[in-house]
VEXDREN-2710 file (C-alpha; in Angstrom, 1 decimal):
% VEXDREN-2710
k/r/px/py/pz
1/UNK/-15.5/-4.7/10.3
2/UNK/-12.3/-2.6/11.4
3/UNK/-10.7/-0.4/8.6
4/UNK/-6.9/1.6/9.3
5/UNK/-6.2/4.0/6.5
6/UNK/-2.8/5.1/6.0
7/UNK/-1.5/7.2/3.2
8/UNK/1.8/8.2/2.5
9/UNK/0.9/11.5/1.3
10/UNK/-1.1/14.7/1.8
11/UNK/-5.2/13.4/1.3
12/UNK/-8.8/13.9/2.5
13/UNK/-10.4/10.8/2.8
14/UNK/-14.6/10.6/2.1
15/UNK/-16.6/7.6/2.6
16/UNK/-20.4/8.3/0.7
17/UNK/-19.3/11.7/-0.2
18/UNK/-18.9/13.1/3.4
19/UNK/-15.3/14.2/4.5
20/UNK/-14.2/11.9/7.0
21/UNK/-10.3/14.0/8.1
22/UNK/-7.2/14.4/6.4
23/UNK/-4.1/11.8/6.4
24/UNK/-0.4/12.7/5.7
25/UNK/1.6/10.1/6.7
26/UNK/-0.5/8.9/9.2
27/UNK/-3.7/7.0/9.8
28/UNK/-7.5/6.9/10.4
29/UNK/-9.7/4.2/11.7
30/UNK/-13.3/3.4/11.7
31/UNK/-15.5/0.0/11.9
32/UNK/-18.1/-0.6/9.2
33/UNK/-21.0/-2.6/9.1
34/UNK/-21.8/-4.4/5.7
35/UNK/-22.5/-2.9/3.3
36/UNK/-19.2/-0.6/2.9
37/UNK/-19.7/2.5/1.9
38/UNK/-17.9/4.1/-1.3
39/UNK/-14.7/5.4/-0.2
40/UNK/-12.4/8.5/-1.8
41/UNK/-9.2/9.0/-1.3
42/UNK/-8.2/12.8/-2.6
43/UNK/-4.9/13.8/-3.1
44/UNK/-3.7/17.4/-1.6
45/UNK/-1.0/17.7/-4.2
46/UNK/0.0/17.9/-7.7
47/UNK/-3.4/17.8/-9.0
48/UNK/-4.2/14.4/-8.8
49/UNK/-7.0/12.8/-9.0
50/UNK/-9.2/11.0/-6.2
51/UNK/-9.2/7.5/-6.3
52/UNK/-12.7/6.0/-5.2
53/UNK/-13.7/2.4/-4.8
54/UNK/-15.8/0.3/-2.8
55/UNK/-14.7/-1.9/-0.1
56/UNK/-15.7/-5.1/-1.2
57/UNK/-14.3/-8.4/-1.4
58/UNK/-13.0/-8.0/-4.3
59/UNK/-10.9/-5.0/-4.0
60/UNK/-10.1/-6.3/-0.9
61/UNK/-9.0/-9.8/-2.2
62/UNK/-7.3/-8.1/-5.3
63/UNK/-5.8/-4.5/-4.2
64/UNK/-4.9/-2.2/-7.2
65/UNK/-1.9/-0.5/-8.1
66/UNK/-0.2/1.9/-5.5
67/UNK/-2.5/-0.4/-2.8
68/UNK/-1.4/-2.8/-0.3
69/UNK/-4.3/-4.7/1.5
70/UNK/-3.4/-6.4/5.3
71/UNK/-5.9/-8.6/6.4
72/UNK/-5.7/-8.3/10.6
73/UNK/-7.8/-11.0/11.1
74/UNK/-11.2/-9.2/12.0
75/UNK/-10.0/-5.8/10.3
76/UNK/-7.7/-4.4/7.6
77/UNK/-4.9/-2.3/7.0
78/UNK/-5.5/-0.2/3.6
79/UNK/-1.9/1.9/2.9
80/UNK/-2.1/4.1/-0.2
81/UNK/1.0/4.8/-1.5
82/UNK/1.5/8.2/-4.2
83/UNK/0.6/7.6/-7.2
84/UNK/3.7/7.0/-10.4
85/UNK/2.8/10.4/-12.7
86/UNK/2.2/9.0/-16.2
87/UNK/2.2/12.2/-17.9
88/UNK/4.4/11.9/-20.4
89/UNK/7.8/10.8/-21.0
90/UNK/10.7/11.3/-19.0
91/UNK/14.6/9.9/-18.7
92/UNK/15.4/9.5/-14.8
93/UNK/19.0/7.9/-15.1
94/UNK/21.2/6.6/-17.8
95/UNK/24.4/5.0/-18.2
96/UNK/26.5/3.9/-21.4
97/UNK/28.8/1.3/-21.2
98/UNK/31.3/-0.2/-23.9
99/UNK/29.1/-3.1/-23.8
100/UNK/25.8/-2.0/-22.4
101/UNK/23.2/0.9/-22.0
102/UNK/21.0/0.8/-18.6
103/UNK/17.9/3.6/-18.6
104/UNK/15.4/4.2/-16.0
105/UNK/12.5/6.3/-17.4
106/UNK/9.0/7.4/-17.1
107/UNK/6.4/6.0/-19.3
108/UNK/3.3/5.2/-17.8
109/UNK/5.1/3.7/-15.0
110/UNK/8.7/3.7/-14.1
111/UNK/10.8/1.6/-16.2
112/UNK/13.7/-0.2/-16.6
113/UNK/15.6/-1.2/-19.9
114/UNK/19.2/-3.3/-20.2
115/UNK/20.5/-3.6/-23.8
116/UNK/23.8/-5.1/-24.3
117/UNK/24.9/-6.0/-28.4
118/UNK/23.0/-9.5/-27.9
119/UNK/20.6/-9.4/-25.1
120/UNK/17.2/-6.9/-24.1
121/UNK/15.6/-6.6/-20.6
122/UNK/13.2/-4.8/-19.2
123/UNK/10.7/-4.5/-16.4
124/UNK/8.4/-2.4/-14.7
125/UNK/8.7/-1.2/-11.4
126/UNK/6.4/-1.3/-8.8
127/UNK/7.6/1.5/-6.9
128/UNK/8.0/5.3/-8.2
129/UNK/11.5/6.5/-7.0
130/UNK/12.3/9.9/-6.6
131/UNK/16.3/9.3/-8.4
132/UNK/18.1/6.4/-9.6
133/UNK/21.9/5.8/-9.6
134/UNK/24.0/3.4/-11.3
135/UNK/27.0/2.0/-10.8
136/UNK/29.1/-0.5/-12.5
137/UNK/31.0/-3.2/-11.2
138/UNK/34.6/-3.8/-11.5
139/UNK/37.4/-6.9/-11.3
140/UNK/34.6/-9.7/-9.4
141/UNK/31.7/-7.3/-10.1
142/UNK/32.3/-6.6/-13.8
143/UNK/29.4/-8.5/-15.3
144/UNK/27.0/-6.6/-13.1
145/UNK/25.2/-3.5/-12.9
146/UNK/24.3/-1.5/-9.4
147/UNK/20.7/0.5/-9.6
148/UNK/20.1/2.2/-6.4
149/UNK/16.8/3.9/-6.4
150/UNK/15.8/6.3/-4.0
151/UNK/12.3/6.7/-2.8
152/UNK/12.7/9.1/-0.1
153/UNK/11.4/7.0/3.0
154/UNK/13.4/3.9/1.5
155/UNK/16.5/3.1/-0.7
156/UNK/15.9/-0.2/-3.2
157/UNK/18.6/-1.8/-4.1
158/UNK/18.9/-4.0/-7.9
159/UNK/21.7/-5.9/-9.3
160/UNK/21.3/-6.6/-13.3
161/UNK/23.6/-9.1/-14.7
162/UNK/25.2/-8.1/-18.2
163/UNK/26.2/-11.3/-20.2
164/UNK/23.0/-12.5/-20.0
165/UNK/20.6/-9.9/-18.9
166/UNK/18.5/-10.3/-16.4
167/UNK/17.5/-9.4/-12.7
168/UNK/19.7/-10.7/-10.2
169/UNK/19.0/-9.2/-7.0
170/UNK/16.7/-6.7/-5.6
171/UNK/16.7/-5.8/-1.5
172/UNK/15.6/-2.7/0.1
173/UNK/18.4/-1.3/1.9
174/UNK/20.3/1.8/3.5
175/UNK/23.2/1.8/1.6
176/UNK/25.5/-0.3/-0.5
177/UNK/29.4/-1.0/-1.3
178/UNK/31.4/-3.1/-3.4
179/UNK/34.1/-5.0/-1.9
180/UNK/36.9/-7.4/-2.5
181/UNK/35.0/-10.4/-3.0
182/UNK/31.5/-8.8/-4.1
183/UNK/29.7/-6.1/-2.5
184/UNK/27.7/-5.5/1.1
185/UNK/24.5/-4.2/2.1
186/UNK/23.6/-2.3/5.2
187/UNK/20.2/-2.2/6.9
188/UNK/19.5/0.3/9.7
189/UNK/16.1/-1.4/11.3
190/UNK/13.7/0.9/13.6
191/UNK/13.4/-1.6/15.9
192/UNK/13.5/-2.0/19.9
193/UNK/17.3/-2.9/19.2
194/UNK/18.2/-0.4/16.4
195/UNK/19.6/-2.9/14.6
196/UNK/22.3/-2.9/12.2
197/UNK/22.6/-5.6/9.2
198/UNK/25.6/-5.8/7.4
199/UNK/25.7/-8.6/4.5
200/UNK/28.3/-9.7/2.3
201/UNK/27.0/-11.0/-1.6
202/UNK/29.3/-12.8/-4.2
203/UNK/28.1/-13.6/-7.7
204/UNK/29.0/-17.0/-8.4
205/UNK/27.7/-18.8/-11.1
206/UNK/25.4/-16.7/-12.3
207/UNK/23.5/-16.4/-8.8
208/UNK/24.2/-13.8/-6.2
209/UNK/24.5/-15.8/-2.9
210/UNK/25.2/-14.2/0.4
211/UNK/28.8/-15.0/2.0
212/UNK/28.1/-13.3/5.3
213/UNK/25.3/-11.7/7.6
214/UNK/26.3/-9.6/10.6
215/UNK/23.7/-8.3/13.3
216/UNK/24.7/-5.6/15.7
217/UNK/22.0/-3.6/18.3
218/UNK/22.6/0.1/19.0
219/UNK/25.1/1.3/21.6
220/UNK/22.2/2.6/24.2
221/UNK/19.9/-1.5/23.9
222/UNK/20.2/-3.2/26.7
223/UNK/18.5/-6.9/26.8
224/UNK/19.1/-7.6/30.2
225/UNK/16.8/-4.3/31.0
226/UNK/13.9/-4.9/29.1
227/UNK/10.5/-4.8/30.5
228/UNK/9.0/-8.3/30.3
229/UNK/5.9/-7.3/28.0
230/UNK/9.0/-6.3/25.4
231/UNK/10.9/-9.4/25.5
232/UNK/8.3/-11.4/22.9
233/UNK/9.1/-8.3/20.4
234/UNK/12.4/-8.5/21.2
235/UNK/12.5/-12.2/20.5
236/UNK/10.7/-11.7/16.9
237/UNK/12.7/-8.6/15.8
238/UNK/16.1/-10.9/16.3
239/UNK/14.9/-14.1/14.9
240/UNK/14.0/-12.0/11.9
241/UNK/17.1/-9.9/11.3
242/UNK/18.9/-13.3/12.1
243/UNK/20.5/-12.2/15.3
244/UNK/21.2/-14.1/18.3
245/UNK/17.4/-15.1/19.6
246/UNK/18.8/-17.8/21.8
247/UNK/19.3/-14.9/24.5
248/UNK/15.5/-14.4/25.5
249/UNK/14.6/-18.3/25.3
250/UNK/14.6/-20.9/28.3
251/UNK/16.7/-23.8/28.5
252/UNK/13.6/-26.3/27.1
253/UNK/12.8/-23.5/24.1
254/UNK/16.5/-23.9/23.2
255/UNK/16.4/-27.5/23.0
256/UNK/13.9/-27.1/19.4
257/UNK/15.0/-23.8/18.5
258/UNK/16.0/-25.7/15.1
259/UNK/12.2/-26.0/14.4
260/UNK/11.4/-22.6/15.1
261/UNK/12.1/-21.3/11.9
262/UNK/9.2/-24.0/10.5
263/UNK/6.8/-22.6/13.0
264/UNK/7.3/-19.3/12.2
265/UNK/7.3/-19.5/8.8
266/UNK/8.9/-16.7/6.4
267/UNK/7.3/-13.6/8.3
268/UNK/8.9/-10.3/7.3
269/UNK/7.6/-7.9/10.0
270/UNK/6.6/-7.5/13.2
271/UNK/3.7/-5.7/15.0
272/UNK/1.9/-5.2/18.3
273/UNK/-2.5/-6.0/17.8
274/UNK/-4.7/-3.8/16.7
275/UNK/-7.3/-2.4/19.0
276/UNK/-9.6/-5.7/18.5
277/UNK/-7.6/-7.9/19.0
278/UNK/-5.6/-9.5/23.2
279/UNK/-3.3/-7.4/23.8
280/UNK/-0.7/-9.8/24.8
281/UNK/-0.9/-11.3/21.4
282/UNK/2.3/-10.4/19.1
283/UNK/1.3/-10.1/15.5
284/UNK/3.9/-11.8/13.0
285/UNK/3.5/-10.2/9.3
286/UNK/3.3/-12.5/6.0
287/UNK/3.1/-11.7/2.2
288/UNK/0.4/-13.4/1.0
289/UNK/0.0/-12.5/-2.7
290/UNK/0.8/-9.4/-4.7
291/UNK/0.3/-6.2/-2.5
292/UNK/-1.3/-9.0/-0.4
293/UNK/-0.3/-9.1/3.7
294/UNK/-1.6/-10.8/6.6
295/UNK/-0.8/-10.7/9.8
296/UNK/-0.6/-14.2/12.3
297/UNK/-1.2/-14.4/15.9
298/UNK/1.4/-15.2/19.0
299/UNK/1.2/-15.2/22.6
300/UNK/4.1/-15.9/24.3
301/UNK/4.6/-17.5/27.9
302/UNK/7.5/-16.1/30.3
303/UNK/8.7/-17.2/33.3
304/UNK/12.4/-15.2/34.9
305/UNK/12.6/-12.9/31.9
306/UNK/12.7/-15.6/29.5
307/UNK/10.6/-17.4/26.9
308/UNK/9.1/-20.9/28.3
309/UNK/6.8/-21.7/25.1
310/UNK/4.8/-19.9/22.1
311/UNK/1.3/-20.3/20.9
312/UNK/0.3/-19.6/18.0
313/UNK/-3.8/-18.3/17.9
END
């Protein structure tokens, strides 16, 4: 079986005691046969301590905390993200309002507590960010509370309601504004198009829905120029940001481009195959379960630069 170990941080990686290289932001492979040997990942920083596990079923079925598993369909993907220090307690952000308190902290996790004079929430992140900012909203954006949380590769974005607290919105993002009639996010996307997602939110009864979603490419893209083997990733990077696909599809695509969205399914990335795999398949990415992903199969047929139909493997 195929392994790709990625860790977002400093680390020597062991598999039966026996240094295998060092990762920092990038990744090692190797194939195993059955059984998997013990495996240690060792931090180069802060004094933390190795993690070691085997790679069985189970681990690989049910990743711990700080682990995301993607199943590649004849390998996996193993990302280890830095581990939340525990030691400790320790206030990251906190705001007083007339009518509420918000607090991010440290204890044994990052946290987050909303107490207003009749109402308590909390939760537990699954993230450890680096600082946390809040803002409150005014005129439509009153009742709400702006927590934008900064984990240095990404920004997360969370919207807390005040009169009755809870959780009303949580979206990774680049940055954030209020506006007239609510507030907008922007998304800067490192894809083949660089593109840009600007939406427009409103809170309205209770729910934040979105009012509008704009999709711009960068300045220097240009569709008509691209290489045909980059059209398929093309195609998936627009359908997914919810730009215009219809570009890269023939006239007989276009006639059940309204179905597409059920054959896709809700994917939420896009890659090119692993070593193991055709490589004019186009992998389409899926959460599956709780630090859970798994990766589906494409092949696309093209005939004058456009799309004339899609398999899925």
């Amino acid at each position: 079986m195929y392994f790709y170990f990625f860790c977002g941080f400093p680390a020597v990686i062991k598999f039966q005691g026996v240094v295998f290289g060092t990762v920092d932001n990038s990744v090692k492979f190797c194939n195993f046969d059955k059984p998997y040997p013990l495996v240690e990942i060792c931090p180069l920083m802060d004094g933390s301590a190795p993690v070691a596990f085997f790679l069985s079923d189970d681990f690989l079925n049910a990743p711990p905390e700080n682990v995301t598993v993607t199943d590649l369909k004849g390998g996996y993907f193993l990302k280890f993200s830095k581990p939340a220090k525990t030691d400790g307690f320790k206030i990251l952000a906190q705001e007083k309002y007339g009518d509420a308190n918000i607090t991010a902290f440290i204890d044994n996790g990052c946290k987050i507590s909303l107490e207003t004079k009749t109402d308590f929430f909390a939760e537990t992140l699954d993230f450890s960010p680096l600082s946390v900012t809040f803002r409150r909203g005014e005129g439509i954006n009153a009742d709400l509370i702006f927590a934008l949380f900064d984990c240095g590769d990404k920004k997360i974005l969370k919207v807390y309601g005040v009169k009755e607290t809870a959780l009303l919105f949580a979206k990774e993002t680049d940055e954030f504004n209020l506006s007239a009639l609510g507030f907008t996010t922007t998304e800067r996307i490192r894809d083949i198009a660089k593109h840009r997602v600007v939406c427009e939110y409103s809170l309205s009864g209770g729910e934040i829905k979105e009012l509008s979603h704009k999709v711009t490419t960068g300045e220097n893209f240009d569709r008509e120029k691209l290489n045909e083997r980059l059209i398929p990733y093309a195609f998936s990077e627009e359908f997914l940001c919810g730009g215009d696909y219809s570009f890269y599809l023939a006239d007989n695509v276009k006639e059940n481009a309204d179905k597409l969205g059920g054959f896709f399914g809700d994917f939420i990335g896009v890659t090119p195959p692993p070593l193991f795999r055709n490589y004019k398949e186009i992998g389409l990415v899926y959460k599956t379960a709780e630090r859970k992903y798994s990766v589906e199969y494409f092949t696309f047929d093209i005939a004058d630069n456009k799309i004339t139909n899609i398999n899925k493997i």
